[in-house]
C-alpha positions in Angstrom: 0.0 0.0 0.0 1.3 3.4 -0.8 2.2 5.9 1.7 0.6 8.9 1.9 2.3 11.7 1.3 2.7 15.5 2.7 3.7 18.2 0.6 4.2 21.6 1.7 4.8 24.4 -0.7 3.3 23.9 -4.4 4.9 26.4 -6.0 7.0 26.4 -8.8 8.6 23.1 -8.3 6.2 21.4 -5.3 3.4 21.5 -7.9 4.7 19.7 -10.3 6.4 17.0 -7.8 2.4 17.0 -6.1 1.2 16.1 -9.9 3.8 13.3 -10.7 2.8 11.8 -7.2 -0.5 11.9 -7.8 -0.5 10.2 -11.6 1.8 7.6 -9.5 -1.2 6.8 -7.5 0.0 8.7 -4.6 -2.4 10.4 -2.0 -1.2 13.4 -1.3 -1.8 16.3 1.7 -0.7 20.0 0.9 -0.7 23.2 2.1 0.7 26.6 0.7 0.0 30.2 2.0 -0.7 31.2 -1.6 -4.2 30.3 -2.0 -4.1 30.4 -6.1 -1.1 27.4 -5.7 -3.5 25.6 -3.1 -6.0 25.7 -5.8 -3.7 24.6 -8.7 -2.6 21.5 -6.1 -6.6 20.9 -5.8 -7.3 20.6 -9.6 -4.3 18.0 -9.6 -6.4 15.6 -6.9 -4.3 16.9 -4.1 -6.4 17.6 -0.5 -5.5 20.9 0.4 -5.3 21.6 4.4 -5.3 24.7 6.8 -2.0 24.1 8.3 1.4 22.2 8.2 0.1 20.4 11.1 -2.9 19.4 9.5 -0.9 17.9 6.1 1.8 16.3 8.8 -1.4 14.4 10.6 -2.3 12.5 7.8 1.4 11.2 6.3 4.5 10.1 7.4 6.6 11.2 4.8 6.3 15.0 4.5 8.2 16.8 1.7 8.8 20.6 1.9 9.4 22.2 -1.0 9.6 26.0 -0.4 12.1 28.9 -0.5 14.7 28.8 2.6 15.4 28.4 5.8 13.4 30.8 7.8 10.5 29.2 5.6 11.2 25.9 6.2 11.7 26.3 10.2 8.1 28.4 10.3 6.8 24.9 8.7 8.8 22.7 10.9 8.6 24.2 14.1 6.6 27.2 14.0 3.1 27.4 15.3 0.6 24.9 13.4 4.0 23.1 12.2 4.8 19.8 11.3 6.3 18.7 14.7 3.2 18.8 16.0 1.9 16.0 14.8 4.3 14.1 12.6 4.2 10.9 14.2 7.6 9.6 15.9 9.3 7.4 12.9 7.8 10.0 10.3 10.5 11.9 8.2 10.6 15.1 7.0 12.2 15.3 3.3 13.9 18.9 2.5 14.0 19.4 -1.1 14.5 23.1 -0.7 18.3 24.9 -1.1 19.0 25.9 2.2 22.9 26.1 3.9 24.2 22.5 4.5 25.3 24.0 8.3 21.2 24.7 8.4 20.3 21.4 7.6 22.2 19.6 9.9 20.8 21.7 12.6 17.5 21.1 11.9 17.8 17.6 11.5 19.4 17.6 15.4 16.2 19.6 16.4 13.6 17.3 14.7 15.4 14.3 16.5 14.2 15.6 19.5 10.3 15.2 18.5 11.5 11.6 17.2 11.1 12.6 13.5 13.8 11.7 10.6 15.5 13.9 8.2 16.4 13.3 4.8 18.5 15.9 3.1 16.7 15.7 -0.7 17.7 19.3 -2.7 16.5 19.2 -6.2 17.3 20.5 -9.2 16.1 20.5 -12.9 12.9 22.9 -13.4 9.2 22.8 -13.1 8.9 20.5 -16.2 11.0 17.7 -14.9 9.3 17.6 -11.6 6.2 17.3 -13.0 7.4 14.6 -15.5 9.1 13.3 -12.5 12.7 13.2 -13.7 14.5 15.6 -11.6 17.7 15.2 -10.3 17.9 14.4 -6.7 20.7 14.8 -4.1 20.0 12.8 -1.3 21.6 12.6 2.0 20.1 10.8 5.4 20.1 7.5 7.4 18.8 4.3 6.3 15.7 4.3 7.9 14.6 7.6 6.7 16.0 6.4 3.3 13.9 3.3 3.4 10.7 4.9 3.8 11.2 6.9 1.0 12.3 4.5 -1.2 9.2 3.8 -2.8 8.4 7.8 -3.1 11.5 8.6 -4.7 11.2 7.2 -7.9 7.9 9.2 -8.9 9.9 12.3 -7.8 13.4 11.6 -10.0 14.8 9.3 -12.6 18.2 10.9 -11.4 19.0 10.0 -7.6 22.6 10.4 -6.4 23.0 9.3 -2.7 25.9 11.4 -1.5 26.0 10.6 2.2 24.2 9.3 5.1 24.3 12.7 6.9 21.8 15.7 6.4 23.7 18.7 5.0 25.8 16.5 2.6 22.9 16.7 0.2 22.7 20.5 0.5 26.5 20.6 -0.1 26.4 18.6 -3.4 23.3 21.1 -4.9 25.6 24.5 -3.6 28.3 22.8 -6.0 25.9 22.3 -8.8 23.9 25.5 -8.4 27.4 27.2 -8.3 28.4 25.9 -11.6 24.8 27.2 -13.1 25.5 30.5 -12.0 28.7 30.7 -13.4 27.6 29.1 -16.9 24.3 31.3 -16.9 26.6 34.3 -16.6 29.2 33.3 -19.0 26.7 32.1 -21.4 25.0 35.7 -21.1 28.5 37.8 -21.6 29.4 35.6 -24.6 26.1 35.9 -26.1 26.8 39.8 -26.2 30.1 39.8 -27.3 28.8 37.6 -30.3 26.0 40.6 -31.2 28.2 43.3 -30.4 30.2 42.3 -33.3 27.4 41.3 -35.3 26.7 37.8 -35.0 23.3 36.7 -35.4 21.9 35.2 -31.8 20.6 31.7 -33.5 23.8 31.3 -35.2 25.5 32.0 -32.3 23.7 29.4 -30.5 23.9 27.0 -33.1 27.8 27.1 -33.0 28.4 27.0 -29.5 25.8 24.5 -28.6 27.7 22.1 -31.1 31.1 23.1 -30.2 33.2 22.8 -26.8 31.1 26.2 -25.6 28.1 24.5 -25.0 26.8 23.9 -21.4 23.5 22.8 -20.6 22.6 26.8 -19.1 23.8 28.0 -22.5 21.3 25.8 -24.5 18.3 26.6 -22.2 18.9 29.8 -21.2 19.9 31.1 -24.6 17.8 29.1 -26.7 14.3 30.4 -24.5 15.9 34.0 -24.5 16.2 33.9 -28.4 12.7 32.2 -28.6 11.1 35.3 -27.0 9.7 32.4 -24.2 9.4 34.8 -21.3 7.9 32.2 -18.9 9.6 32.1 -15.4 11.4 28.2 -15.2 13.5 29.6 -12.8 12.8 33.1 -10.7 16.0 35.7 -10.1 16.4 35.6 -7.1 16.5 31.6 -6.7 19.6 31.3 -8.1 21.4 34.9 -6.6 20.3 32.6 -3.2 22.2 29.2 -3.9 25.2 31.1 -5.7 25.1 33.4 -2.2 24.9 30.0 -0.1 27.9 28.3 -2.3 29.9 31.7 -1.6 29.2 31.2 2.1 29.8 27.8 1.9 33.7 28.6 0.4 34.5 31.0 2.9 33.6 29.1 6.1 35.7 26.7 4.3 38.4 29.1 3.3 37.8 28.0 -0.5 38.2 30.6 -2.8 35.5 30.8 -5.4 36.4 34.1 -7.5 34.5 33.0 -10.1 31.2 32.8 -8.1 31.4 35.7 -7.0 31.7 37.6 -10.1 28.8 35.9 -11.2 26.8 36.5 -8.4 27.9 40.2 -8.5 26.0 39.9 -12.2 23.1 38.2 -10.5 22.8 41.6 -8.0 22.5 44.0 -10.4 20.0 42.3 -12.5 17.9 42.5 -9.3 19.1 45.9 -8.5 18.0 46.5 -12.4 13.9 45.3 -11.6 14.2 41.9 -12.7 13.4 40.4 -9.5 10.1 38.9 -11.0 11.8 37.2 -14.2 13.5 34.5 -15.1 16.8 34.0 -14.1 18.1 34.6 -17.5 17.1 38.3 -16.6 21.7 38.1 -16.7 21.5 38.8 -20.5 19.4 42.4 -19.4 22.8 43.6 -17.2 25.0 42.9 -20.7 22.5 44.8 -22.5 22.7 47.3 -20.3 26.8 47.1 -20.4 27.2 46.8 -24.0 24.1 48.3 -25.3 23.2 45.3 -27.7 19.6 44.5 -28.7 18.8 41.3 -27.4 16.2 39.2 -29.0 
């Protein structure tokens, strides 16, 4: 028999994981404090509840899927939170990008109301959580891990288990989500060097995305930039966040990222320039501004 399943936060990326359990047969318990997603979760055969509280009393595996950690602590432990009535034995599975040091934490203070931790960041986009191929990075004990184990594969075709400790997870998506900043950045500056000197943008991407140039970021971002596809995959300041948490990360660590930080510097000013509500490859808009080229 299948668990049932908590979800809390079906936003961008929790409503399409709440639509690829639910075609999996999954019952599934949510709750957002956006009404409209509530709704969206509801026409998806999702129950909707008042409270985390309320989702957590009817699973035992309750996912959170929602923007950080002061977010996730409000659901956890805040009032009308999941430790309230999680059972003991239930686990709580973090999908969000939140500091490693954070998770740990966390996972410490839901061991004291007997509850589980699995370390679970994602990564891949609204589409692929819906289709239920996301990448997962997955950190936690075995029994935690067990209980999952038949939940997992509706979320992600793509499951790395990179250590039995919460945190190590979080780690392994700041290193990932590091690298897309960089490549979203450095797909955006070489996209306007190409116009400045008068390439033409689908040539450009044509080239690069069949040469040793190419990066996944460069095919997506560029490709839905030049297709005038002005939907929000991946909001702004997402990815200023993680590429802010990876910089943290380094220099607790005494790691040097130089590169990061450039591109995270190109990630602020595309905020600081109103593009706070687009997608994050809003980056082209700063080179625009810097080179005066006329993107597409």
């Amino acid at each position: 028999m299948k668990p049932v399943i908590g979800l809390i936060g079906p936003g961008a990326m929790g409503l399409g994981i709440t639509r690829a359990l639910r075609r999996h047969g999954f019952t599934v318990h949510v709750r957002d404090i956006n009404p409209e997603r509530n709704a969206l979760a509801q026409a998806a055969g999702a129950i909707v509840e008042p409270t985390a509280a309320a989702v957590a009393r009817r699973a035992r595996i309750v996912i959170t899927v929602v923007v950080d950690g002061a977010q996730t602590d409000e659901v956890c432990l805040g009032a009308g939170g999941i430790v309230e009535t999680l059972p003991k034995g239930g686990v709580v599975m973090m999908c969000s990008t939140v500091a490693p040091s954070y998770t740990a934490g966390l996972a410490q203070r839901l061991a004291e109301y007997g509850i589980l931790t699995l370390d679970a960041p994602i990564s891949g986009g609204p589409a692929r959580a819906e289709a239920g191929t996301m990448s997962m990075m997955i950190a936690g004990g075995k029994e935690a891990l067990d209980l999952c184990a038949g939940v997992l594969p509706a979320m992600s075709d793509k499951r790395f288990v990179v250590g039995d400790t919460p945190g190590q997870g979080g780690t392994m998506k700041l290193v990932n989500n590091l690298l897309a900043g960089i490549h979203n950045v450095a797909a955006a500056e070489a996209l306007a060097l190409g116009l400045k000197a008068g390439l033409d943008p689908h040539k450009v991407f044509d080239v690069v995305m069949a040469s040793s140039g190419g990066s996944w970021m460069f095919g997506d971002r560029v490709r839905r930039l030049i297709d005038g596809d002005k939907q929000v995959a991946a909001a702004m300041p997402i990815l200023t966040k993680d590429v802010g948490l990876a910089l943290d990360l380094g220099r607790g660590l005494q790691s040097p990222l130089p590169l990061g930080a450039a591109a995270h510097q190109i990630f602020l000013a595309a905020l600081a320039h109103g593009h706070a509500g687009e997608d994050d490859n809003a980056v082209f808009r700063v080179y625009q501004a810097l080179t005066g080229v006329e993107l597409p």
